[in-house]
NUDO-218362 format. One line per field, with one value per residue: residue in three letters; x, y, z of N, C-alpha, C in turn. Coordinates in Angstrom, 3 decimals, always signed. Layout:
% residues N
keza Ala, ... $
n_px X, ... $
n_py Y, ... $
n_pz Z, ... $
ca_px X, ... $
ca_py Y, ... $
ca_pz Z, ... $
c_px X, ... $
c_py Y, ... $
c_pz Z, ... $
//
This chain:
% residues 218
keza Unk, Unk, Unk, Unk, Unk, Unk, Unk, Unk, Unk, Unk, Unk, Unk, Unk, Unk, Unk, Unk, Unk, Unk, Unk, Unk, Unk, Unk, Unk, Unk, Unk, Unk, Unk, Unk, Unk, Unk, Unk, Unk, Unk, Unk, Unk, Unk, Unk, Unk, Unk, Unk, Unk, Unk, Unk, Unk, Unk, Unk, Unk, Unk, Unk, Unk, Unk, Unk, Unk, Unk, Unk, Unk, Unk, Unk, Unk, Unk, Unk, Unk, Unk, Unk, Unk, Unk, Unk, Unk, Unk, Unk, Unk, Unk, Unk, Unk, Unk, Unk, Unk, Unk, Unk, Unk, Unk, Unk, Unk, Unk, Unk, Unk, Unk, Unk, Unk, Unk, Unk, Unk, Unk, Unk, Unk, Unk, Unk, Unk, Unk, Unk, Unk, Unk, Unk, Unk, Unk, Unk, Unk, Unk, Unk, Unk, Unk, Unk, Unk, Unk, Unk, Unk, Unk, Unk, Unk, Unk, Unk, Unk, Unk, Unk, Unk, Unk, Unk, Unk, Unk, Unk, Unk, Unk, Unk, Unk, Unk, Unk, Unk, Unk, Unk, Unk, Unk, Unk, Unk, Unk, Unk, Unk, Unk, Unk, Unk, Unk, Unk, Unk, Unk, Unk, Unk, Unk, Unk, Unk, Unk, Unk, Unk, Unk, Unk, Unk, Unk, Unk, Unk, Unk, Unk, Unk, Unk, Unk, Unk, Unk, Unk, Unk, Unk, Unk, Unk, Unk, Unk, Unk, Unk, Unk, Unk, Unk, Unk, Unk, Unk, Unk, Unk, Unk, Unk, Unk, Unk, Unk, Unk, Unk, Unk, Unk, Unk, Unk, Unk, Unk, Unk, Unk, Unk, Unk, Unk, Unk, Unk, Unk, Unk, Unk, Unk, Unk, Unk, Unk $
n_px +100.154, +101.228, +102.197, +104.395, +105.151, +103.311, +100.582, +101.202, +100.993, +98.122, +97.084, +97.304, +96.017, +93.349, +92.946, +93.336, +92.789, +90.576, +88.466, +88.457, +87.493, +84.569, +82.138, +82.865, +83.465, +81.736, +79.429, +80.609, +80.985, +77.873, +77.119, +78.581, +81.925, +82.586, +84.627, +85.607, +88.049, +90.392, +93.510, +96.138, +98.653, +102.425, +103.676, +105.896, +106.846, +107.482, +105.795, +102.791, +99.962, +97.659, +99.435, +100.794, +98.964, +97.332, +94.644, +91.499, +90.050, +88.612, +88.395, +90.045, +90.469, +92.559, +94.764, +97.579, +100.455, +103.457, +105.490, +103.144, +101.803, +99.618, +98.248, +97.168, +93.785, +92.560, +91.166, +92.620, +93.641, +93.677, +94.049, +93.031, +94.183, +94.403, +93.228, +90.719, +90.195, +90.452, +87.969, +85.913, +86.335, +85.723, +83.061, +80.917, +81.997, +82.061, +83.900, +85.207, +88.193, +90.799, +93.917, +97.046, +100.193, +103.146, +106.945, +110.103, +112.906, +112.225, +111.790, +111.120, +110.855, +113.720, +114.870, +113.724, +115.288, +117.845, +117.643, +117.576, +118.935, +118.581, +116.423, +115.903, +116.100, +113.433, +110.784, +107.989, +108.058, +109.461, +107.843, +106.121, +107.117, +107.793, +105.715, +106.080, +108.089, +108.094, +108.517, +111.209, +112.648, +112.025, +113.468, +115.847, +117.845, +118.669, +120.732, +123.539, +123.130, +123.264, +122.226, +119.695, +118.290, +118.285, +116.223, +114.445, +113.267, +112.245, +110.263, +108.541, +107.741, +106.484, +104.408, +102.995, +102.595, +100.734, +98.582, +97.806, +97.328, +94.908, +93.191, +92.459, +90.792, +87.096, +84.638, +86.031, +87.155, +84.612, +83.271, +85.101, +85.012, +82.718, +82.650, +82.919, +84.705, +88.002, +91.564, +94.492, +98.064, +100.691, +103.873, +105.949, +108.821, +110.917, +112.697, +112.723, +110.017, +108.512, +105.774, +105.091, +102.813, +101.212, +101.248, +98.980, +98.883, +101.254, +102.913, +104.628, +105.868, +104.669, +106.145, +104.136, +102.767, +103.356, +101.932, +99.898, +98.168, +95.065, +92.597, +91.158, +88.042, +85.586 $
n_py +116.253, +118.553, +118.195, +119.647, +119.291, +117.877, +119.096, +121.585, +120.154, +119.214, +121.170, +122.478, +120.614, +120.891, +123.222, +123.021, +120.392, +119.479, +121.469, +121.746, +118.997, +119.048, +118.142, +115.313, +114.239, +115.346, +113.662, +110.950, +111.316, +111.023, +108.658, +106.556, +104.522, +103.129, +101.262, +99.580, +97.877, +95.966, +95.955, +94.934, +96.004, +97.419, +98.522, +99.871, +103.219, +103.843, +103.586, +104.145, +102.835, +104.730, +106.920, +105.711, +104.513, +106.858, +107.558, +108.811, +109.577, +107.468, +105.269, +102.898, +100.489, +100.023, +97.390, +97.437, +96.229, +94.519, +93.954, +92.921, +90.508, +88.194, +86.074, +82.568, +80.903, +80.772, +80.321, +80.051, +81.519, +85.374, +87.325, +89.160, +90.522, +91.619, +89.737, +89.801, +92.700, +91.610, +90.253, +92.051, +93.711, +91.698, +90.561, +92.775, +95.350, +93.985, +93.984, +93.935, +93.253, +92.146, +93.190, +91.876, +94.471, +93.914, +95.175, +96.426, +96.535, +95.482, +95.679, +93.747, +91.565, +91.030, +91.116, +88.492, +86.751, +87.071, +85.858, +84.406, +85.950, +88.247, +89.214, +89.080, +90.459, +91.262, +89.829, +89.843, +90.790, +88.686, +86.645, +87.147, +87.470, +84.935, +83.392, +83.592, +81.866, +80.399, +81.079, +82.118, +79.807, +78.749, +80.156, +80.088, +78.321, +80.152, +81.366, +82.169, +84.475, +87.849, +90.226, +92.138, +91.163, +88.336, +89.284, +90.519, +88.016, +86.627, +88.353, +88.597, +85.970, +85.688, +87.236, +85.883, +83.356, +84.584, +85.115, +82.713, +81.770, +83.331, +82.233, +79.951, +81.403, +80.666, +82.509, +84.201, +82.179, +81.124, +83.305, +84.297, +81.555, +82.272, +83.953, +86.572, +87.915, +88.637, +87.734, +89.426, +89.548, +92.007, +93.409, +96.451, +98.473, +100.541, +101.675, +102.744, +102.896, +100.871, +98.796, +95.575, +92.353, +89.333, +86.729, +83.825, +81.937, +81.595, +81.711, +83.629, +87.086, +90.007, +92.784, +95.313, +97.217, +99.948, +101.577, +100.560, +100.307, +100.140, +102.761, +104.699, +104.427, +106.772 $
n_pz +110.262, +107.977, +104.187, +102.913, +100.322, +99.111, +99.681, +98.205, +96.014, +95.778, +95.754, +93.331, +92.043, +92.767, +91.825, +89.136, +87.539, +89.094, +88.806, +86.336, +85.631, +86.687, +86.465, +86.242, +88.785, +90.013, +89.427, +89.625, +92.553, +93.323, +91.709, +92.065, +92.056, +88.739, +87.309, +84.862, +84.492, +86.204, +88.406, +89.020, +90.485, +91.203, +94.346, +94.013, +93.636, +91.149, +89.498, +88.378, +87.496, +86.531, +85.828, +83.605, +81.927, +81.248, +82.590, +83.194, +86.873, +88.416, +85.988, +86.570, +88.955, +91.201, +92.693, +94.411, +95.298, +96.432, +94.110, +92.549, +92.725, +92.495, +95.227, +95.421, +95.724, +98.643, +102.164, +104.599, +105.885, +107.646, +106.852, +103.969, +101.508, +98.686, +97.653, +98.695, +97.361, +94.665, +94.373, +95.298, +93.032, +90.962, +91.523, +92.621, +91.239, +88.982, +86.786, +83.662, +82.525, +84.172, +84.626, +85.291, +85.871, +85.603, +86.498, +85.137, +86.481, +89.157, +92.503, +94.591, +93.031, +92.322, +95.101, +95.306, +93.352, +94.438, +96.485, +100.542, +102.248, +101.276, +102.086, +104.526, +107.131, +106.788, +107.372, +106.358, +104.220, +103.027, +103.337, +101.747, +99.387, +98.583, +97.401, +95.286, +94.349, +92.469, +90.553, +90.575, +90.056, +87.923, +86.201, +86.857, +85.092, +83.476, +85.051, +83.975, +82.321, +82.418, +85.300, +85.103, +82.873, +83.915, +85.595, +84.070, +82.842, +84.983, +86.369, +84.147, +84.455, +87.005, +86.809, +85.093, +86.770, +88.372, +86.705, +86.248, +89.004, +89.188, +88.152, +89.717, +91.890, +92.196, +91.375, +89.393, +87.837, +86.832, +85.463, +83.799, +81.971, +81.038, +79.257, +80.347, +81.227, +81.070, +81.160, +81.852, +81.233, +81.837, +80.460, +81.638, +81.206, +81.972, +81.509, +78.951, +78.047, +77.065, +76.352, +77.310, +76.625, +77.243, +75.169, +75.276, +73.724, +72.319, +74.647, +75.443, +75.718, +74.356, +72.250, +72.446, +69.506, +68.934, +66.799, +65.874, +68.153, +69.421, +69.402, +71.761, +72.883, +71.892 $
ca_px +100.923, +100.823, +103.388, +104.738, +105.086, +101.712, +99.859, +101.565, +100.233, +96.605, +96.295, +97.630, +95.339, +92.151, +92.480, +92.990, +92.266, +89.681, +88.106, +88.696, +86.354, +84.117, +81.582, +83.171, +83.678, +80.694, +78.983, +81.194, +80.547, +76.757, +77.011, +79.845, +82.978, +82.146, +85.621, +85.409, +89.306, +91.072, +94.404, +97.179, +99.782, +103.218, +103.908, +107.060, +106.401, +107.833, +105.167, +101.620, +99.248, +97.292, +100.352, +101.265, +98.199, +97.182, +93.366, +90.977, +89.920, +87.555, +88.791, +91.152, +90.215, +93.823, +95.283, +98.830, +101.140, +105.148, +106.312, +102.294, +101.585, +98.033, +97.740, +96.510, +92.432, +92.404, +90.623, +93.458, +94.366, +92.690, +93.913, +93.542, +94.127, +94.803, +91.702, +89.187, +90.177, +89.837, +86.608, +84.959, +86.378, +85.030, +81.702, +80.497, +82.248, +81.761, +84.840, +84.995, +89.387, +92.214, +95.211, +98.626, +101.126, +104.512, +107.548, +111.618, +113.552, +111.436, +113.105, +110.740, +111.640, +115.527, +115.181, +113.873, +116.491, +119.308, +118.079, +116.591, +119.789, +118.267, +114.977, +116.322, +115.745, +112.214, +109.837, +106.644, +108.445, +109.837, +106.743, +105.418, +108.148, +107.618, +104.278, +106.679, +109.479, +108.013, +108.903, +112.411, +113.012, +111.849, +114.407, +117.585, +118.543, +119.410, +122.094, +124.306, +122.633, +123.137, +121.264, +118.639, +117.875, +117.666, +114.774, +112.870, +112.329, +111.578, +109.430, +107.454, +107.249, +105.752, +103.193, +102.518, +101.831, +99.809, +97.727, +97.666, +96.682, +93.663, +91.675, +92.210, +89.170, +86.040, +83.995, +86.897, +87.274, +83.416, +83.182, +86.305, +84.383, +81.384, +83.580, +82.666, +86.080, +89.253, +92.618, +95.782, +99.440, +101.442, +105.171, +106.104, +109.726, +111.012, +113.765, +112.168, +108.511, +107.670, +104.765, +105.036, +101.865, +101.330, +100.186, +98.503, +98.717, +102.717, +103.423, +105.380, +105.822, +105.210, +105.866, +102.742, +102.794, +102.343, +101.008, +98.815, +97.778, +93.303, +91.890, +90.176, +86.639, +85.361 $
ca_py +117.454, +118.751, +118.143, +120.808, +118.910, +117.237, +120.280, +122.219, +119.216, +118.930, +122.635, +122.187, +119.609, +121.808, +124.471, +122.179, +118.529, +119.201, +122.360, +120.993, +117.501, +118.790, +117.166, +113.627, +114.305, +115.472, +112.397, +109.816, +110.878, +110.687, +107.108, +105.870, +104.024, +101.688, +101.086, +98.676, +97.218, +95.908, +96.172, +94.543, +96.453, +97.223, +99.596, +100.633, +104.481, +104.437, +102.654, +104.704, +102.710, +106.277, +107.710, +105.160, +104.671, +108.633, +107.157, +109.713, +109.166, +106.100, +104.235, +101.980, +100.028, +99.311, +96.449, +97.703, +95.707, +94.092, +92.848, +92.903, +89.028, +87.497, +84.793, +81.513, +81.214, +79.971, +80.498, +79.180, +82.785, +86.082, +88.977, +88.716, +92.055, +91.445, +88.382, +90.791, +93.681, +90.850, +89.698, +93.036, +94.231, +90.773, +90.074, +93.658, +95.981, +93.106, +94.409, +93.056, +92.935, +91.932, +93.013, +91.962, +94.649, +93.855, +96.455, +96.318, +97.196, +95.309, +95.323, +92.659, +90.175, +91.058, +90.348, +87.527, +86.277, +87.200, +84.839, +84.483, +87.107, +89.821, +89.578, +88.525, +91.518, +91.812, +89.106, +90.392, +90.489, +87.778, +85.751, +87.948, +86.799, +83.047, +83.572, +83.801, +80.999, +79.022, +81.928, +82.046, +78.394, +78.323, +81.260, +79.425, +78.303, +81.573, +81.775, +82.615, +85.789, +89.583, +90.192, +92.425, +89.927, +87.628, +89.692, +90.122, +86.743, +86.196, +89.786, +88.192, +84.501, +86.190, +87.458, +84.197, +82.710, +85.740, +84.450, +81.264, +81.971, +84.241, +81.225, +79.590, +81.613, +80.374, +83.668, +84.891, +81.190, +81.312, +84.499, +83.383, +80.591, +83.043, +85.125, +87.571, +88.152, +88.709, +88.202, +89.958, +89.533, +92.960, +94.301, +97.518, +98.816, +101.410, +102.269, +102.886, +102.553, +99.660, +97.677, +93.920, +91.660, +87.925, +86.158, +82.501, +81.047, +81.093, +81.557, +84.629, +88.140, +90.335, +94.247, +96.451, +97.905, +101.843, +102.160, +99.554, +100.264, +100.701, +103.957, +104.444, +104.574, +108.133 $
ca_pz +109.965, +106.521, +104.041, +101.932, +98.685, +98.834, +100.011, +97.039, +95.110, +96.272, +95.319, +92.088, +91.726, +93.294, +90.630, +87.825, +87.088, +89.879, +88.562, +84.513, +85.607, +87.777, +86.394, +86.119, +89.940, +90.899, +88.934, +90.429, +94.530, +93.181, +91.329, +92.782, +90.519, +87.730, +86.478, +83.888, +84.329, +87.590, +87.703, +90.009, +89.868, +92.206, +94.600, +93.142, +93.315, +89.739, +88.151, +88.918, +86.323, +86.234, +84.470, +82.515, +80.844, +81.107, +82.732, +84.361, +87.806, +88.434, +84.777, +86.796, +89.664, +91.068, +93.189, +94.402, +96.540, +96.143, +93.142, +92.068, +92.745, +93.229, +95.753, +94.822, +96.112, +99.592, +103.194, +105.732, +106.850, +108.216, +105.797, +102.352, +101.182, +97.441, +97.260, +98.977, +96.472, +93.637, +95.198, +95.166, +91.702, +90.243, +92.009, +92.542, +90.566, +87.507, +85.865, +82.385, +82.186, +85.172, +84.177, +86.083, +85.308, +86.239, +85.195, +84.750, +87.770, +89.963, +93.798, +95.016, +92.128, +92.734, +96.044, +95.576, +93.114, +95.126, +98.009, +101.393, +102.668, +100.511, +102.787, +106.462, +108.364, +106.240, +107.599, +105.593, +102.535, +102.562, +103.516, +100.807, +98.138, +98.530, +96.579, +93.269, +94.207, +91.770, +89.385, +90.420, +90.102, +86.450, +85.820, +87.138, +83.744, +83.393, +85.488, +83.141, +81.725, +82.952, +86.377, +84.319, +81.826, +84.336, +86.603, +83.555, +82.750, +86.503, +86.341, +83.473, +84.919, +88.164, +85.616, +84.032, +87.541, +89.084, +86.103, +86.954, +90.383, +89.017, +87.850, +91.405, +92.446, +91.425, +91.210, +88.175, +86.670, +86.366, +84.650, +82.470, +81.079, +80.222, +78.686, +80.829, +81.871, +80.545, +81.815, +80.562, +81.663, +80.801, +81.665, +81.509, +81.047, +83.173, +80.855, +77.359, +78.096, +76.006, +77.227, +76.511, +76.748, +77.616, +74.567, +75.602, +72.051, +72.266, +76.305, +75.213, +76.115, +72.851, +72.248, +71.366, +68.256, +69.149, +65.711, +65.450, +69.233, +69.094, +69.847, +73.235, +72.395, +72.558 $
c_px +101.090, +102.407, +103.562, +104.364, +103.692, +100.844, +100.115, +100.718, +98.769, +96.450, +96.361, +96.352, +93.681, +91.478, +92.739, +92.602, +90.838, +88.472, +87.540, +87.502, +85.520, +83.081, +81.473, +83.083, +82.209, +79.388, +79.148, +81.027, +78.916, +76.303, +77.986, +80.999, +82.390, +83.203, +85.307, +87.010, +90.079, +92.431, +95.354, +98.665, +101.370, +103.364, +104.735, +106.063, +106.908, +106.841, +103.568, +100.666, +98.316, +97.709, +100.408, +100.291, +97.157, +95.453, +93.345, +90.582, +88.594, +87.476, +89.474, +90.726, +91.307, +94.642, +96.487, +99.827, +102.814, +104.764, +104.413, +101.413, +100.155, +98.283, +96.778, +94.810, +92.927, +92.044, +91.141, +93.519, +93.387, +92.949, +94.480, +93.416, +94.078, +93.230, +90.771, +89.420, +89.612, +88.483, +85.495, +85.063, +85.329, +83.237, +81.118, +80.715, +81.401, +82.766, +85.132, +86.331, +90.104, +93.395, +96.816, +99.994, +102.815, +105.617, +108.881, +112.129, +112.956, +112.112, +112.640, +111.537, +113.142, +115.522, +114.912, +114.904, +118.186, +119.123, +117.588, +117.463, +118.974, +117.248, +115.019, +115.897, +113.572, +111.077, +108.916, +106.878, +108.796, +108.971, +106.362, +105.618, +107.890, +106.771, +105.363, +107.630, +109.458, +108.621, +110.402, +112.756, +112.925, +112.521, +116.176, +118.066, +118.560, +120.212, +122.884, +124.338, +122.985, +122.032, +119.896, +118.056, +117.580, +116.560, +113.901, +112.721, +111.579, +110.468, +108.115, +106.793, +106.412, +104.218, +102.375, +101.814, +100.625, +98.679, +96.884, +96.705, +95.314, +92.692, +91.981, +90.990, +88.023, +84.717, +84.674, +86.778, +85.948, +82.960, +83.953, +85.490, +83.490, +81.294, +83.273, +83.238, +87.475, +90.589, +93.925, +96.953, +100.366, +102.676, +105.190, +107.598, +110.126, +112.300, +113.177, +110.394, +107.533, +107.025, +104.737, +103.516, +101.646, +100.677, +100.061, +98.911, +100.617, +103.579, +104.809, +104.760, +106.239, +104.976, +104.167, +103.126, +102.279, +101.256, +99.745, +97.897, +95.874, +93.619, +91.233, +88.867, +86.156, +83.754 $
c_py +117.577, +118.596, +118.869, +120.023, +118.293, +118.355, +121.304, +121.564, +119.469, +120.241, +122.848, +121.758, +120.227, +122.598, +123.989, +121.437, +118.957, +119.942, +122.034, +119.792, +117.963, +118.160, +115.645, +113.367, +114.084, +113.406, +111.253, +110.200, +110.565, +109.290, +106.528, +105.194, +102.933, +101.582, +99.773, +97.663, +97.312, +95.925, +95.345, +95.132, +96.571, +98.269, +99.991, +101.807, +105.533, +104.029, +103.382, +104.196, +104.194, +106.546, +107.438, +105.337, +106.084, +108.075, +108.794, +109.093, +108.136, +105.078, +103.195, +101.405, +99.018, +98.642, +96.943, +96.532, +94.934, +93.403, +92.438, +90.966, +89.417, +86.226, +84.116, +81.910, +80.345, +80.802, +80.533, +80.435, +83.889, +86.981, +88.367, +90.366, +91.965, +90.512, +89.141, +91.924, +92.979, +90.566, +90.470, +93.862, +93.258, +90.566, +91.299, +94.411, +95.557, +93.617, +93.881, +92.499, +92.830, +91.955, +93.070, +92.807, +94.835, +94.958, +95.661, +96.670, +96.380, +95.218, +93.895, +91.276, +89.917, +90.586, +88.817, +86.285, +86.306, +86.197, +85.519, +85.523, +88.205, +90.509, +89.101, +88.944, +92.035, +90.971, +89.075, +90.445, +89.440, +86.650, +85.681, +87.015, +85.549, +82.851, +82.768, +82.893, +80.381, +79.964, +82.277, +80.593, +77.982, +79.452, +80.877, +78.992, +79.257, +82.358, +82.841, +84.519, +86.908, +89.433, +91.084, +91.264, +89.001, +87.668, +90.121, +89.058, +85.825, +87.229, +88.604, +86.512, +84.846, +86.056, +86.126, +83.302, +83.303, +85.087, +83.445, +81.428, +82.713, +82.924, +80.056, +79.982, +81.202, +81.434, +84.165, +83.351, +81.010, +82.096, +84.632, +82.388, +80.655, +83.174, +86.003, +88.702, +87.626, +88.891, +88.271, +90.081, +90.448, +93.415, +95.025, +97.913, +100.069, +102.299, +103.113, +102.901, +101.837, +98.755, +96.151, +93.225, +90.223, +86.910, +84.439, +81.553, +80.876, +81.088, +82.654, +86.248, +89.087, +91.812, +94.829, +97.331, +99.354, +102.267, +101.819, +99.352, +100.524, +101.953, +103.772, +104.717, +105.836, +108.045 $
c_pz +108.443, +105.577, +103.164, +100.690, +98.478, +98.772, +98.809, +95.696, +94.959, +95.791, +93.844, +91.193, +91.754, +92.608, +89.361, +87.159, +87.736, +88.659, +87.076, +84.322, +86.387, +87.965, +86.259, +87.818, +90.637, +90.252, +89.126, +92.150, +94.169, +93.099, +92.320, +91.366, +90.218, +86.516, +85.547, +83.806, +85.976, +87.465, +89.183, +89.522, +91.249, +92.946, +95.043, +92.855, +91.464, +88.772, +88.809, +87.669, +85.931, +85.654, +83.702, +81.266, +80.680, +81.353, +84.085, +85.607, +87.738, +87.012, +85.376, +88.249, +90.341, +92.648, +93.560, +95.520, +96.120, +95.215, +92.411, +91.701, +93.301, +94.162, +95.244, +95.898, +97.570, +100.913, +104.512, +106.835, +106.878, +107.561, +104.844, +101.934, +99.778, +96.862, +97.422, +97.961, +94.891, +93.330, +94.644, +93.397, +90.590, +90.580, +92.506, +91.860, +89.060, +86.704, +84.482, +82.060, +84.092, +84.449, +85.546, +85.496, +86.327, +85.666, +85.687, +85.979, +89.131, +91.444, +94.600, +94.193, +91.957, +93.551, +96.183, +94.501, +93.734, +96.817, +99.131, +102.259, +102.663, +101.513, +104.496, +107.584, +107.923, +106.516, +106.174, +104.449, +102.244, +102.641, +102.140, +99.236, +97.603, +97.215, +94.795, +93.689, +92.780, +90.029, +89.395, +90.400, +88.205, +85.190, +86.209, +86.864, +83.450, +84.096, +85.151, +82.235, +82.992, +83.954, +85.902, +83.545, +82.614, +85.028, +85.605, +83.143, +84.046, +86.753, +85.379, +84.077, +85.799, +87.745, +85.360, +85.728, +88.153, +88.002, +86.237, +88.283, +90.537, +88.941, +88.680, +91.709, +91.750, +90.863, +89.395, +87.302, +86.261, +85.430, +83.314, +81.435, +80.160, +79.321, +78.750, +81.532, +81.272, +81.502, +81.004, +81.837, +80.878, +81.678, +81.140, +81.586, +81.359, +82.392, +79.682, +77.199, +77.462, +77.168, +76.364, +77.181, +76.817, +76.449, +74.692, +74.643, +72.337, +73.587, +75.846, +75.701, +74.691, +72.854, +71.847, +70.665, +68.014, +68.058, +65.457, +66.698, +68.799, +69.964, +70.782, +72.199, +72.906, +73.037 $
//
């Protein structure tokens, strides 16, 4: 059944963007996508990597799911939804970047600082959640701090393991080694729209410098 606001949308969309690319369109059902960047991102309907980073259609090759965690590499179980999207971005696509972007507000990473209550009635999430304990555990010297302050340093730790957990697979830690593959750990801020970035060299989370940001390549 159709839904007003979408259907309003989609037409929107029909006589403009559509109409405006139609050759990026018609060129991509021909080839097919050859995004060049994978993306794991959350699906928090506030955070649409599309918007954020203002990409046309088939630039982004994007991962969505709670709180934007990777599972570690492993075989034990029957749906990998997140590994097989990895899988195919890395070993067919050939994507050249993985980026994990986590943002501010997160409800997954709340819940899972507020405890196994928060997620009781939620099975699936809370299975889900576990993934990152190890990211609320290394946030609980921070007690003491403001409940914001404390979910982004659990927001960004997430990050830091989702990382971690990338070069688990051997397909991505292969390609890593090439240096055929890049991986980037970025949050996003939901308040102010500052994007922070993961830098390796100091195990920190450091603003980007709007000014000093590169130019897309035309």
């Amino acid at each position: 059944m159709p839904i007003p606001e979408l259907m309003a949308g989609w037409q929107r969309f029909r006589a403009g963007r559509f109409r405006d690319q139609r050759k990026l369109f018609d060129r991509m059902a021909r080839e097919g996508q050859r995004p060049h960047i994978a993306m794991v991102a959350c699906c928090d309907s506030r955070v649409d990597p599309a918007i954020v980073f203002d990409c046309d259609p088939g630039d982004l090759f994007v991962v969505r799911n709670v709180a934007n965690l990777v599972p570690p590499f492993e075989q034990s179980g029957r749906y990998h939804g997140t590994s097989a999207a990895l899988e195919f971005a890395v070993t067919v696509l050939q994507v050249r970047d993985i980026v994990v972007l986590g943002h501010s507000r997160c409800g997954g990473i709340r819940a899972l600082l507020d405890g196994p209550q928060a997620t009781a009635a939620l099975p699936f999430v809370s299975a889900w959640m576990s993934l990152a304990e190890e990211a609320r555990v290394a946030t609980a010297s921070a007690a003491h701090l403001p409940i914001d302050d404390r979910a982004s340093l659990c927001e960004q730790s997430a990050i830091r393991l989702s990382l971690r957990n990338l070069m688990t697979f051997p397909t991505i830690r292969e390609r890593v080694g090439r240096g055929k593959l890049r991986l980037n750990g970025w949050h996003f801020d939901l308040l102010d729209g500052v994007l922070t970035m993961f830098d390796p060299s100091t195990g920190r989370f450091v603003p980007l410098d709007v000014d000093a940001a590169p130019e897309a390549a035309s």
